[in-house]
PyMOL Python script that loads the backbone (N, CA, C, O; Angstrom):
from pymol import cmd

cmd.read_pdbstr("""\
ATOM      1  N   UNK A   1       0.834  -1.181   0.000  1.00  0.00           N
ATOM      2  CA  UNK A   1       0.000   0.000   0.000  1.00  0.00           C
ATOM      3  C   UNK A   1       0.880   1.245   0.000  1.00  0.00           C
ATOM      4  O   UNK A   1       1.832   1.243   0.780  1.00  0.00           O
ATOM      5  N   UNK A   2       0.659   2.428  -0.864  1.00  0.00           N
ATOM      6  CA  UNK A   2       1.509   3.731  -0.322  1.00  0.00           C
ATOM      7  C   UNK A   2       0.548   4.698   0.355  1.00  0.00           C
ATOM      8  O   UNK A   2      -0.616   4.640  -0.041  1.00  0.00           O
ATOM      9  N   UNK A   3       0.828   5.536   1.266  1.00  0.00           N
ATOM     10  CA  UNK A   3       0.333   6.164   1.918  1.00  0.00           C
ATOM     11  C   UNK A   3       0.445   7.586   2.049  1.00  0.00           C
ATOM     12  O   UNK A   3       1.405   8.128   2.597  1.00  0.00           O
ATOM     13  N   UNK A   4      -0.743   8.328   1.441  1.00  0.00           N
ATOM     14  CA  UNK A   4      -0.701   9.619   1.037  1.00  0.00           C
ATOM     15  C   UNK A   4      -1.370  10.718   1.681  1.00  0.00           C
ATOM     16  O   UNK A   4      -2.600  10.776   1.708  1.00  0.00           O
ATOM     17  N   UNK A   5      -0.733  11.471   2.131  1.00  0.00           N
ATOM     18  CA  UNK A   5      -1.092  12.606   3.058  1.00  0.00           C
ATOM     19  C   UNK A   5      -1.780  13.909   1.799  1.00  0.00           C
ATOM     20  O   UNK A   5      -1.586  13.881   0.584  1.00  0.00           O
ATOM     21  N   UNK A   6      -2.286  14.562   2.284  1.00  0.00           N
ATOM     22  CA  UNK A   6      -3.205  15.454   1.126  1.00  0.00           C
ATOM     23  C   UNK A   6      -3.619  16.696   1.827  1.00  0.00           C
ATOM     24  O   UNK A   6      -4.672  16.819   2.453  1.00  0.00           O
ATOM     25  N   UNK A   7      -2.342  17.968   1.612  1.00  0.00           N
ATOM     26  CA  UNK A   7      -2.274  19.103   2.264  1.00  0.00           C
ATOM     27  C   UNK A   7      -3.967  19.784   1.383  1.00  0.00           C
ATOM     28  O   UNK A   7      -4.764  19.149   0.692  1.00  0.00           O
ATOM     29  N   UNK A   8      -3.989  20.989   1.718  1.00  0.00           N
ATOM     30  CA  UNK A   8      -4.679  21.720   1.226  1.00  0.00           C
ATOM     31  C   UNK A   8      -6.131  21.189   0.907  1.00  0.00           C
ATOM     32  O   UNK A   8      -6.935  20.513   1.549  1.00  0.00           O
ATOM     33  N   UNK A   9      -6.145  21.973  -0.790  1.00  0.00           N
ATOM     34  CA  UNK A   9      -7.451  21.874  -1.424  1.00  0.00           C
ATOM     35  C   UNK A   9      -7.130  20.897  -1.756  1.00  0.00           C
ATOM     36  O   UNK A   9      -8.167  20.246  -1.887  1.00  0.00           O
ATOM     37  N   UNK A  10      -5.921  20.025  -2.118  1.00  0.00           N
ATOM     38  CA  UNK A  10      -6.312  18.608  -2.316  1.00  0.00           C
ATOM     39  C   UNK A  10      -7.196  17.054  -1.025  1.00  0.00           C
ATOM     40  O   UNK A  10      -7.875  16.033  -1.135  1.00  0.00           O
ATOM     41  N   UNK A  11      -6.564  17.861  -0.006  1.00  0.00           N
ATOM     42  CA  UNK A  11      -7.718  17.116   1.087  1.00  0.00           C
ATOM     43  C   UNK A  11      -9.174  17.642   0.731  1.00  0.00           C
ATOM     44  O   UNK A  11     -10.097  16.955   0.294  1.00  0.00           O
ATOM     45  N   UNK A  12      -9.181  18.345   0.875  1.00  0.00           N
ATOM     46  CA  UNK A  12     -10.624  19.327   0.829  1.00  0.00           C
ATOM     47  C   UNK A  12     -11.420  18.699  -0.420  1.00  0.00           C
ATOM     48  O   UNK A  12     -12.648  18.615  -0.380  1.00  0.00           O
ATOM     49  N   UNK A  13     -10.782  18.322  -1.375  1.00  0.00           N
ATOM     50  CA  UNK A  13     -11.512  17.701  -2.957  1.00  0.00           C
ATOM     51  C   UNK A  13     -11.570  16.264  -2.559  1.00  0.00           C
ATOM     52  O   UNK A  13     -12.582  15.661  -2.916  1.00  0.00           O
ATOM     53  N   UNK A  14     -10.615  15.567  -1.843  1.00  0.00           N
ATOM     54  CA  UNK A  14     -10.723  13.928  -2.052  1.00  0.00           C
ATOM     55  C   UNK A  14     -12.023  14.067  -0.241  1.00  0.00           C
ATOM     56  O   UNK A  14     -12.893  13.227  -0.011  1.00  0.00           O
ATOM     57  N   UNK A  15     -11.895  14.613   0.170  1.00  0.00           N
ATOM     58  CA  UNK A  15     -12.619  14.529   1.892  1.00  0.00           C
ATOM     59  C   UNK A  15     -12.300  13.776   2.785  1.00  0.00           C
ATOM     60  O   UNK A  15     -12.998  13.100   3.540  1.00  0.00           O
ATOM     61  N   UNK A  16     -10.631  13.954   2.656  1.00  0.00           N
ATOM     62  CA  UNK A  16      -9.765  12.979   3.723  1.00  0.00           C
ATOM     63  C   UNK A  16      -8.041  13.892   3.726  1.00  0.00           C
ATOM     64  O   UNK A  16      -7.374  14.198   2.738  1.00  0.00           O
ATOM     65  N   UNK A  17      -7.754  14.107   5.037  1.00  0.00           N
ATOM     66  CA  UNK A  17      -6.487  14.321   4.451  1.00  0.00           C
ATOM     67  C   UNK A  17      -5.528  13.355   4.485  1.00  0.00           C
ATOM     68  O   UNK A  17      -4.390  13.803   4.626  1.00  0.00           O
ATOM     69  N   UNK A  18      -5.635  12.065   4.392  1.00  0.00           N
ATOM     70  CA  UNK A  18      -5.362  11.113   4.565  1.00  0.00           C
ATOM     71  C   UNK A  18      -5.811   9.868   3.381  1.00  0.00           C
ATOM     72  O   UNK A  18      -7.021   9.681   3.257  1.00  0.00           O
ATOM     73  N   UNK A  19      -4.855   9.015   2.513  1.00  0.00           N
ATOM     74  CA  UNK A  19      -5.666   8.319   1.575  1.00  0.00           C
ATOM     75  C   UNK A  19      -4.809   6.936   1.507  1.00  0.00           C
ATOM     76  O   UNK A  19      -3.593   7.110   1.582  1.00  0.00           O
ATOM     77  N   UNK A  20      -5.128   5.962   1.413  1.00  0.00           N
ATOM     78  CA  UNK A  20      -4.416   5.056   1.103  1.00  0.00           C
ATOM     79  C   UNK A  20      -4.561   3.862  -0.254  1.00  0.00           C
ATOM     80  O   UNK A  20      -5.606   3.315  -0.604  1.00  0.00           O
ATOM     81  N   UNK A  21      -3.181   3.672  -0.860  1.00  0.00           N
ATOM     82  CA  UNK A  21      -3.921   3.228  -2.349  1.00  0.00           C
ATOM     83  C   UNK A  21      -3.255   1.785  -2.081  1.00  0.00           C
ATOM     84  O   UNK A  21      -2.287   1.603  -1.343  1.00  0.00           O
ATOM     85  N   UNK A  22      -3.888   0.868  -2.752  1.00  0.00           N
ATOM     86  CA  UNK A  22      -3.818  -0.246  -2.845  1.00  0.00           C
ATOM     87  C   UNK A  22      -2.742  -0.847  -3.826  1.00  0.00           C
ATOM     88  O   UNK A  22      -2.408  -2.032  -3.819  1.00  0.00           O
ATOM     89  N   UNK A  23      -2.466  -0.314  -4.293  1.00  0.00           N
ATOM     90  CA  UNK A  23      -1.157  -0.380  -5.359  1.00  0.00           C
ATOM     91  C   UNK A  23      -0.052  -1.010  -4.825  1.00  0.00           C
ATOM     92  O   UNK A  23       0.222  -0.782  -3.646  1.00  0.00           O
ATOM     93  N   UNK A  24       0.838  -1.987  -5.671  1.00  0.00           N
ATOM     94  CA  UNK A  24       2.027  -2.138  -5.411  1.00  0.00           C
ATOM     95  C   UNK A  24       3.410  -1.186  -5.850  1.00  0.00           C
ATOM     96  O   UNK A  24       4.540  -1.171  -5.362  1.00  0.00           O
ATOM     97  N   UNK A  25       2.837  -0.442  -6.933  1.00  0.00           N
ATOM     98  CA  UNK A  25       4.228   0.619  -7.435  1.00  0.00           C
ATOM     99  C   UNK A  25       3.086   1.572  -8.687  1.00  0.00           C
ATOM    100  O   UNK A  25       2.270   1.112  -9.486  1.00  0.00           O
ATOM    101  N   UNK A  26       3.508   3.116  -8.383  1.00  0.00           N
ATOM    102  CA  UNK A  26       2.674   3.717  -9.246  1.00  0.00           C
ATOM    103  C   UNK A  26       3.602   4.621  -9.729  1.00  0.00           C
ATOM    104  O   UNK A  26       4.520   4.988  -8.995  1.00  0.00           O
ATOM    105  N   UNK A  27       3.489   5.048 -10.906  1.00  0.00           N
ATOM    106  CA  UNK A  27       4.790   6.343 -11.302  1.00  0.00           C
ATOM    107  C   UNK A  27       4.259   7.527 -10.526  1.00  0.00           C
ATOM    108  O   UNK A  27       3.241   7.209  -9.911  1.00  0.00           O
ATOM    109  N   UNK A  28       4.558   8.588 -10.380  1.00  0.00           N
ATOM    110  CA  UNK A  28       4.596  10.030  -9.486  1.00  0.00           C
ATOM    111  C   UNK A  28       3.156  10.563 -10.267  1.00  0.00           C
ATOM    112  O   UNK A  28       2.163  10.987  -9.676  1.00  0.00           O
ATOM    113  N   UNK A  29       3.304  10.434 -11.642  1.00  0.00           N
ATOM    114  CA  UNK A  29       1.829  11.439 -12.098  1.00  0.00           C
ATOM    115  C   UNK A  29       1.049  10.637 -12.148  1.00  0.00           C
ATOM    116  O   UNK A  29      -0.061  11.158 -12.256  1.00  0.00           O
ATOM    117  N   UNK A  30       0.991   9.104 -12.120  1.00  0.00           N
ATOM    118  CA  UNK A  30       0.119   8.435 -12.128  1.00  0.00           C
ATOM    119  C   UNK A  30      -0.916   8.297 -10.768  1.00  0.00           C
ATOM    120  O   UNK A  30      -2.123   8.066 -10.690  1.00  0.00           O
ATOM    121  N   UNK A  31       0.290   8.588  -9.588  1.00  0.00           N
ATOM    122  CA  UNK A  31       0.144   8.491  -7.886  1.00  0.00           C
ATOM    123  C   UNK A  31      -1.070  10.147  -8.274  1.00  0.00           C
ATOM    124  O   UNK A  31      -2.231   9.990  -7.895  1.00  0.00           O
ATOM    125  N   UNK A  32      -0.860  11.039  -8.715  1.00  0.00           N
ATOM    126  CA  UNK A  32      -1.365  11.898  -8.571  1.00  0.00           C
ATOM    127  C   UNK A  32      -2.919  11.798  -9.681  1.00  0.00           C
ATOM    128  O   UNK A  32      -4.073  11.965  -9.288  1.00  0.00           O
ATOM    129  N   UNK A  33      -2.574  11.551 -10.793  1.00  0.00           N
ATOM    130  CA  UNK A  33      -4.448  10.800 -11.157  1.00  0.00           C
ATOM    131  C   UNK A  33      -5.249  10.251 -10.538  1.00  0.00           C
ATOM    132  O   UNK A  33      -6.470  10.372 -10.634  1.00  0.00           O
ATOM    133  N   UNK A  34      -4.369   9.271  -9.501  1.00  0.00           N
ATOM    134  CA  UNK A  34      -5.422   8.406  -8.669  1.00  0.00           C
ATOM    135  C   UNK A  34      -6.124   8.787  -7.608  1.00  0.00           C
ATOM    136  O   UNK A  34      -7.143   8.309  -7.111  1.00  0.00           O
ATOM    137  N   UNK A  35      -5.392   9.807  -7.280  1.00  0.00           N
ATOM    138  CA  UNK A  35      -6.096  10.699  -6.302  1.00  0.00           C
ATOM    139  C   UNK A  35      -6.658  11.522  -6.631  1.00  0.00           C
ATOM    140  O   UNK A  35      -7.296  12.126  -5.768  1.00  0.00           O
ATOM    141  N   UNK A  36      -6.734  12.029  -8.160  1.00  0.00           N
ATOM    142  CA  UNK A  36      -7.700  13.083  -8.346  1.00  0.00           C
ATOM    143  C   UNK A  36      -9.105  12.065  -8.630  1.00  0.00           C
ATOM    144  O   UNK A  36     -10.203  12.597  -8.463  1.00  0.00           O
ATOM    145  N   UNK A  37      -9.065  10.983  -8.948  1.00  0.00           N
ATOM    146  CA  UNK A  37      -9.964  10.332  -9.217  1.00  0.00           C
ATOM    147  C   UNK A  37     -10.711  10.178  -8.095  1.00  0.00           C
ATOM    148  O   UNK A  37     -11.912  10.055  -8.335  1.00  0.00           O
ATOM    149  N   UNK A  38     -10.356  10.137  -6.775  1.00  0.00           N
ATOM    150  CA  UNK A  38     -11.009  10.274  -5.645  1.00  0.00           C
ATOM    151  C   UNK A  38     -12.045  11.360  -4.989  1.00  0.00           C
ATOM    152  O   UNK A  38     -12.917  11.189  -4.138  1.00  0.00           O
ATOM    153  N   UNK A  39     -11.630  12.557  -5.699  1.00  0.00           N
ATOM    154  CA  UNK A  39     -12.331  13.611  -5.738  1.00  0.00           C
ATOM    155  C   UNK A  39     -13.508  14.059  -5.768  1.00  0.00           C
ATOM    156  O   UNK A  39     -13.951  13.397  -6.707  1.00  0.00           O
ATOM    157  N   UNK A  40     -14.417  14.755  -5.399  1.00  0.00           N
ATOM    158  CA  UNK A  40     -15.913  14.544  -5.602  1.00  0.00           C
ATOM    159  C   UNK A  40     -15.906  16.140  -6.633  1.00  0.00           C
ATOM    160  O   UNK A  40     -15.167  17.124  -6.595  1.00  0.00           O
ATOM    161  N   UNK A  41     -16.672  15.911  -7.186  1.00  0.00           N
ATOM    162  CA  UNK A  41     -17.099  17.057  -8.082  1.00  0.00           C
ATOM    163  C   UNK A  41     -16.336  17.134  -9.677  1.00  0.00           C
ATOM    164  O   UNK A  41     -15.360  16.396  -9.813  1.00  0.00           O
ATOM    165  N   UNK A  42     -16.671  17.839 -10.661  1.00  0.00           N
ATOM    166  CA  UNK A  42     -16.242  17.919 -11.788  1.00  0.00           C
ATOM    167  C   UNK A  42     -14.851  17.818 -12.090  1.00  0.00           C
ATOM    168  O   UNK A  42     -14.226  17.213 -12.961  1.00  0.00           O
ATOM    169  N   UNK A  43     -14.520  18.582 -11.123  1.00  0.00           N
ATOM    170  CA  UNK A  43     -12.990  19.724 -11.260  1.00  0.00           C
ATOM    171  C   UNK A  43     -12.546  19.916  -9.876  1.00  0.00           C
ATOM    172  O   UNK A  43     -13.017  20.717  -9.068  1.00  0.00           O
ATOM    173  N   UNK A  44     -10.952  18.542  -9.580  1.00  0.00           N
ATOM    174  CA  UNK A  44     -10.760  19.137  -8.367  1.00  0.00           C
ATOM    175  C   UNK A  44      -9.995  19.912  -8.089  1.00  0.00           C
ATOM    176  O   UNK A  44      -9.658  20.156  -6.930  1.00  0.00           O
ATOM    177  N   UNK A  45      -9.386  20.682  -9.497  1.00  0.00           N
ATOM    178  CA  UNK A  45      -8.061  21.591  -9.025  1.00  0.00           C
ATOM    179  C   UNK A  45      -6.881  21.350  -8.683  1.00  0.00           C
ATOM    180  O   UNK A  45      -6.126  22.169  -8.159  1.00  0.00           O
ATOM    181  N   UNK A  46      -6.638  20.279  -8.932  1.00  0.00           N
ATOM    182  CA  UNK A  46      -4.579  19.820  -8.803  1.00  0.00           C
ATOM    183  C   UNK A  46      -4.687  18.993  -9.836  1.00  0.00           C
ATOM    184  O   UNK A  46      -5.688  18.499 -10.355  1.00  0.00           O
ATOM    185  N   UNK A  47      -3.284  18.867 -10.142  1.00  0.00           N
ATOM    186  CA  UNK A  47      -3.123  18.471 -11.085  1.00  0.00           C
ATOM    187  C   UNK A  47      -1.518  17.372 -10.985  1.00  0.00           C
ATOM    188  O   UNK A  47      -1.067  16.863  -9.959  1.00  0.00           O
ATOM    189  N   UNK A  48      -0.958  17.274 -12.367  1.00  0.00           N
ATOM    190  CA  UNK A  48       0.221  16.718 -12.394  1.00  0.00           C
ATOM    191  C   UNK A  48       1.097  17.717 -12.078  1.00  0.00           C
ATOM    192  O   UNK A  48       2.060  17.516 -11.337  1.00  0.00           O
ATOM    193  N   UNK A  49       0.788  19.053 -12.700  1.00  0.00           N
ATOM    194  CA  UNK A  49       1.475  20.087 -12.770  1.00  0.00           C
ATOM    195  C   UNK A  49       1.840  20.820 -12.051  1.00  0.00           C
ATOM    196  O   UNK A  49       2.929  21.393 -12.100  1.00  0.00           O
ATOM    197  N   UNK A  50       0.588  21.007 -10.843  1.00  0.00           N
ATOM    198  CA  UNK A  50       0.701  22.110  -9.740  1.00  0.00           C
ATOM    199  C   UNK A  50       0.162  21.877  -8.384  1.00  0.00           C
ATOM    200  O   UNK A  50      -0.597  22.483  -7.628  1.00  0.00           O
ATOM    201  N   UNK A  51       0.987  20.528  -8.349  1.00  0.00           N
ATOM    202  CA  UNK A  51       1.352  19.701  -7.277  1.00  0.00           C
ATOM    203  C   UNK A  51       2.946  19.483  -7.059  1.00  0.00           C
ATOM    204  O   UNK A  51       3.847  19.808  -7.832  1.00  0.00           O
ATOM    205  N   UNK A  52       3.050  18.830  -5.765  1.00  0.00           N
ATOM    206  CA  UNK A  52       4.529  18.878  -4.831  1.00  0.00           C
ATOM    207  C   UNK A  52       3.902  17.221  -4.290  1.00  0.00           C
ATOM    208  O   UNK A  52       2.793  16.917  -3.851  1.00  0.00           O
ATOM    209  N   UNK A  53       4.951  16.497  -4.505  1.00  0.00           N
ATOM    210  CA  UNK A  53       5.192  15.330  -4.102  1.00  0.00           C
ATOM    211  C   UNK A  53       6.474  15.283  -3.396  1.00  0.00           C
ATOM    212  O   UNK A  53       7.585  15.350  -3.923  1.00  0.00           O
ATOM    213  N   UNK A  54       6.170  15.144  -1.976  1.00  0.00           N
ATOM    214  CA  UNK A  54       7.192  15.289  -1.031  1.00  0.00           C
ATOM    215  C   UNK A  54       7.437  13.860  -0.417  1.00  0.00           C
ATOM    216  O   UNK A  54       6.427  13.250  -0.069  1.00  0.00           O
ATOM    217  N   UNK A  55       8.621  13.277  -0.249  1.00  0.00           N
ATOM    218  CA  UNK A  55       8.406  11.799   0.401  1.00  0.00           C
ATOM    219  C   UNK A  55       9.274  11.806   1.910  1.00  0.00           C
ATOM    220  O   UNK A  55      10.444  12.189   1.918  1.00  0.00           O
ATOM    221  N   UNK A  56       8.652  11.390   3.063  1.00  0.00           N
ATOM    222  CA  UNK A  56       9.560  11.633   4.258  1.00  0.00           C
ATOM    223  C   UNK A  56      10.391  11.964   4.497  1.00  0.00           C
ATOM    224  O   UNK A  56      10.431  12.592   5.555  1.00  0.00           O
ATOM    225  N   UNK A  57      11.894  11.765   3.566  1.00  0.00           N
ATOM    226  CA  UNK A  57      12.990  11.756   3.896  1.00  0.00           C
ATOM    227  C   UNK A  57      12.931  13.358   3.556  1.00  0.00           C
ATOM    228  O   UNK A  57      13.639  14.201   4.107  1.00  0.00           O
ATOM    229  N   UNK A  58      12.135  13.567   2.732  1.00  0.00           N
ATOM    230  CA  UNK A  58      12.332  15.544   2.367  1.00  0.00           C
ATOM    231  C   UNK A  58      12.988  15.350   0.835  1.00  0.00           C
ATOM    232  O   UNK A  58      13.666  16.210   0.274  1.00  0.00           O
ATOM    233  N   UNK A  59      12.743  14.419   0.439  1.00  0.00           N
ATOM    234  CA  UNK A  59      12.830  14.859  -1.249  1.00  0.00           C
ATOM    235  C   UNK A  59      11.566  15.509  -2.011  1.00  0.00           C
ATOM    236  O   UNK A  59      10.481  15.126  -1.574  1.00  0.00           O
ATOM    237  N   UNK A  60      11.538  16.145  -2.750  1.00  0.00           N
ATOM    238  CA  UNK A  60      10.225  16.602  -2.824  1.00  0.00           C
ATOM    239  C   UNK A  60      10.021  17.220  -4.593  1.00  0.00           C
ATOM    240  O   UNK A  60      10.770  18.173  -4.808  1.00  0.00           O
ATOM    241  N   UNK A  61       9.373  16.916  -5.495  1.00  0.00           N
ATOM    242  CA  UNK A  61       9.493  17.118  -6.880  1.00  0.00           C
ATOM    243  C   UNK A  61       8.033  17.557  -7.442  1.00  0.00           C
ATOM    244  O   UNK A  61       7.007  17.809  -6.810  1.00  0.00           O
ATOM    245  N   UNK A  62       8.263  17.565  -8.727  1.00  0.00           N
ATOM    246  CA  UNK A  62       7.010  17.746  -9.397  1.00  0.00           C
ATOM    247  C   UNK A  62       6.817  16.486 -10.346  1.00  0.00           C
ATOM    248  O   UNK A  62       7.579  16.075 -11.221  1.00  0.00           O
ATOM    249  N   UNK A  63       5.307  15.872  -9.836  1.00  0.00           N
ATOM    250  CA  UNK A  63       5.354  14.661 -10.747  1.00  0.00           C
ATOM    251  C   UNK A  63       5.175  14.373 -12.051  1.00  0.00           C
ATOM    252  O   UNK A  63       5.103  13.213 -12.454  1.00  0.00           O
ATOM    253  N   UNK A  64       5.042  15.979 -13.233  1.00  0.00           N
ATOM    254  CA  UNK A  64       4.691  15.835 -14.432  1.00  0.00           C
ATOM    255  C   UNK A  64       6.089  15.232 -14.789  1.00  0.00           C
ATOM    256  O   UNK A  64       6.218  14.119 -15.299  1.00  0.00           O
ATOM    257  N   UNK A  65       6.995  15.962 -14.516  1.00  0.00           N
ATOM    258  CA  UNK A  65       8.611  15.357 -15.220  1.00  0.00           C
ATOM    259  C   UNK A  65       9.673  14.509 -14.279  1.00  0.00           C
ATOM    260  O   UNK A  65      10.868  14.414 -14.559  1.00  0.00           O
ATOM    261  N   UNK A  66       9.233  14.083 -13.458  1.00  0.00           N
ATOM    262  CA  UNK A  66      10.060  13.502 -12.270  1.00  0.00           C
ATOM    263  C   UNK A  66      10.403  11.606 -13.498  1.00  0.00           C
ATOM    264  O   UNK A  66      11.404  11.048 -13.948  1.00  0.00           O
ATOM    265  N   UNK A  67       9.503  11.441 -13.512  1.00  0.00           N
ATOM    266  CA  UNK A  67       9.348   9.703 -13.704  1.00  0.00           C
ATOM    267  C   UNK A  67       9.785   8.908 -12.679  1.00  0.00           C
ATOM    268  O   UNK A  67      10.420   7.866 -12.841  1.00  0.00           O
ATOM    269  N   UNK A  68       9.404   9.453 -11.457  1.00  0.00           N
ATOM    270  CA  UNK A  68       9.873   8.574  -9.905  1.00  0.00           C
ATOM    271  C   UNK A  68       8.228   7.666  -9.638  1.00  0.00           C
ATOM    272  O   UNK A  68       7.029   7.916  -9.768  1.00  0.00           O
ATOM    273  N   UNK A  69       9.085   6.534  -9.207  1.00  0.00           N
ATOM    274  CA  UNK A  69       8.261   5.677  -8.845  1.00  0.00           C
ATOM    275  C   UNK A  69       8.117   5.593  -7.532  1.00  0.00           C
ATOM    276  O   UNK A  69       8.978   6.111  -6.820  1.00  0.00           O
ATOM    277  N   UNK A  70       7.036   4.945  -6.970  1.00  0.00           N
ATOM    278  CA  UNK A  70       6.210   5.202  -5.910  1.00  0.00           C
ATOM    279  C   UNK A  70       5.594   4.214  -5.620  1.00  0.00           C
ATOM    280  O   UNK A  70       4.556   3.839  -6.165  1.00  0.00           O
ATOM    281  N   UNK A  71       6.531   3.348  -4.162  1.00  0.00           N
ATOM    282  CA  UNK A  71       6.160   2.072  -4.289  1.00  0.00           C
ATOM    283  C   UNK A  71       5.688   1.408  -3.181  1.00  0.00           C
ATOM    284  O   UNK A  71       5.784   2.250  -2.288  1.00  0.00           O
ATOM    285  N   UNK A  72       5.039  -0.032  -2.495  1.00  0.00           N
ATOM    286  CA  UNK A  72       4.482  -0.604  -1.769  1.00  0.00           C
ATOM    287  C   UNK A  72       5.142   0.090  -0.097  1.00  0.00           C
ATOM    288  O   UNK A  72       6.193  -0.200   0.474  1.00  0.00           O
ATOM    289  N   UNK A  73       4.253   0.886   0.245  1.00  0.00           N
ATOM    290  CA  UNK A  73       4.910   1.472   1.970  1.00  0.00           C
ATOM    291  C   UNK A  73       5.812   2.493   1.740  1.00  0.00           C
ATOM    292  O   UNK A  73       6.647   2.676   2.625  1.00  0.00           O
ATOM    293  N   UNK A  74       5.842   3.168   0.810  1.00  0.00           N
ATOM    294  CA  UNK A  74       6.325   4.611   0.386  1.00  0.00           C
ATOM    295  C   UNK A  74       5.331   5.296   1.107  1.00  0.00           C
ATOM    296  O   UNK A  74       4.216   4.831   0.871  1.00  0.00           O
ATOM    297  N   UNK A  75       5.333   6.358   2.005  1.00  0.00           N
ATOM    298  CA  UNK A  75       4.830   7.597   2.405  1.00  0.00           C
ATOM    299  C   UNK A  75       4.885   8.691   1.612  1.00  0.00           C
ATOM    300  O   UNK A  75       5.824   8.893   0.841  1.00  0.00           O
ATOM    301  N   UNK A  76       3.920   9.444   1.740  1.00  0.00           N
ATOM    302  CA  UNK A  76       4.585  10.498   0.291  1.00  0.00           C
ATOM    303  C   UNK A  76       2.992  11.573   0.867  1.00  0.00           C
ATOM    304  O   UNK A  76       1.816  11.249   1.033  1.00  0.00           O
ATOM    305  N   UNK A  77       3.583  12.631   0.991  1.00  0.00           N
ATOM    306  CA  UNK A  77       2.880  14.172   0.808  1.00  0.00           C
ATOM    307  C   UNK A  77       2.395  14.884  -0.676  1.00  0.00           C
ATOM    308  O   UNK A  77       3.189  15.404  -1.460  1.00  0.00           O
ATOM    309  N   UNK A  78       0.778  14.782  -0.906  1.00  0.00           N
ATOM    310  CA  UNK A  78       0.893  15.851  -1.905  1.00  0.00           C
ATOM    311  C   UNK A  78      -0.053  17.493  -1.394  1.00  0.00           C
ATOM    312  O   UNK A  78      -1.106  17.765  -0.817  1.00  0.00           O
ATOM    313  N   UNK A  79       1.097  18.247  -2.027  1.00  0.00           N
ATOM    314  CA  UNK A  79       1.356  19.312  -1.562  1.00  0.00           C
ATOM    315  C   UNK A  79       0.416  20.455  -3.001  1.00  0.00           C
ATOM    316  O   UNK A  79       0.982  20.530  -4.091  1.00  0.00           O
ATOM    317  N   UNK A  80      -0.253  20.828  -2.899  1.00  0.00           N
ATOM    318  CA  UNK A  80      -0.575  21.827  -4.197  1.00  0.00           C
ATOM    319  C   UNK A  80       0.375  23.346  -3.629  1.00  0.00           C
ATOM    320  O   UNK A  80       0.794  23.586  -2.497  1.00  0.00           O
ATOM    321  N   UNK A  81       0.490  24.171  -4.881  1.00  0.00           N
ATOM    322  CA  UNK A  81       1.350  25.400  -5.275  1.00  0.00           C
ATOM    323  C   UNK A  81       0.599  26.117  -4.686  1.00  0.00           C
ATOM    324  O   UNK A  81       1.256  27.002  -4.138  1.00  0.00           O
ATOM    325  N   UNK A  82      -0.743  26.242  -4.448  1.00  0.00           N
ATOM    326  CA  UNK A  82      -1.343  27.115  -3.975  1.00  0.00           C
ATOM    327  C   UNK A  82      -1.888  26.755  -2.098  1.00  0.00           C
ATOM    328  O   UNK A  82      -2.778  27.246  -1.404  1.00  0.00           O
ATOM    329  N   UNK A  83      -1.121  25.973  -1.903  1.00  0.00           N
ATOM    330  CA  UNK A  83      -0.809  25.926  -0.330  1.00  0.00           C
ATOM    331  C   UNK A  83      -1.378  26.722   0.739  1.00  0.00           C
ATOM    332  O   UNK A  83      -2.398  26.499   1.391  1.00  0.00           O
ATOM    333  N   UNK A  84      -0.335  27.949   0.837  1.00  0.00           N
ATOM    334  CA  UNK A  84      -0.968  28.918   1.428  1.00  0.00           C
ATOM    335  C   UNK A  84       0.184  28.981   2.932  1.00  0.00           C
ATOM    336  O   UNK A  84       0.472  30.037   3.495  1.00  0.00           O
ATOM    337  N   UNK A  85       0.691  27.628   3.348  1.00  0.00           N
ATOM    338  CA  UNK A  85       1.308  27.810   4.321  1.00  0.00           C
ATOM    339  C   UNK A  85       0.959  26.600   5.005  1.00  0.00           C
ATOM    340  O   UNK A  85       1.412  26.372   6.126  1.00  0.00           O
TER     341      UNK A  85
END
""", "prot")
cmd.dss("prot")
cmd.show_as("cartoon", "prot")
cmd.util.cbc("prot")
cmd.orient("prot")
């Protein structure tokens, strides 16, 4: 399972800040589709693009161009640009 924390308006769109995916290994923008898929409403406002994928240790990227994989008991933060703090 990886286990995904969901700052902001991305908690606020899925209605957890907290998510867990069943996956054994997902690429970085793929980790981030699956959670928009969780989302309730049309349009949840993050994206591949303008999101922050942060993983415990404090590495932290953007998953449109990363091609990092993301795998079984990986922890990982997504963070949107529009944060706030």
């Amino acid at each position: 399972m990886i286990h995904v924390r969901c700052y902001g308006h991305i908690g606020t769109s899925v209605g957890s800040t907290e998510v867990t995916l069943d996956d054994k290994e997902l690429d970085s923008a793929a980790l981030v589709d699956r959670v928009r898929g969780m989302a309730s409403g049309p349009e949840p406002g993050f994206t591949r693009y303008n999101t922050l994928v942060m993983f415990d240790e404090g590495e932290a990227f953007v998953p449109a161009g990363s091609g990092r994989t993301i795998r079984d008991g990986d922890r990982v933060a997504l963070i949107p640009f529009s944060h706030g703090g």
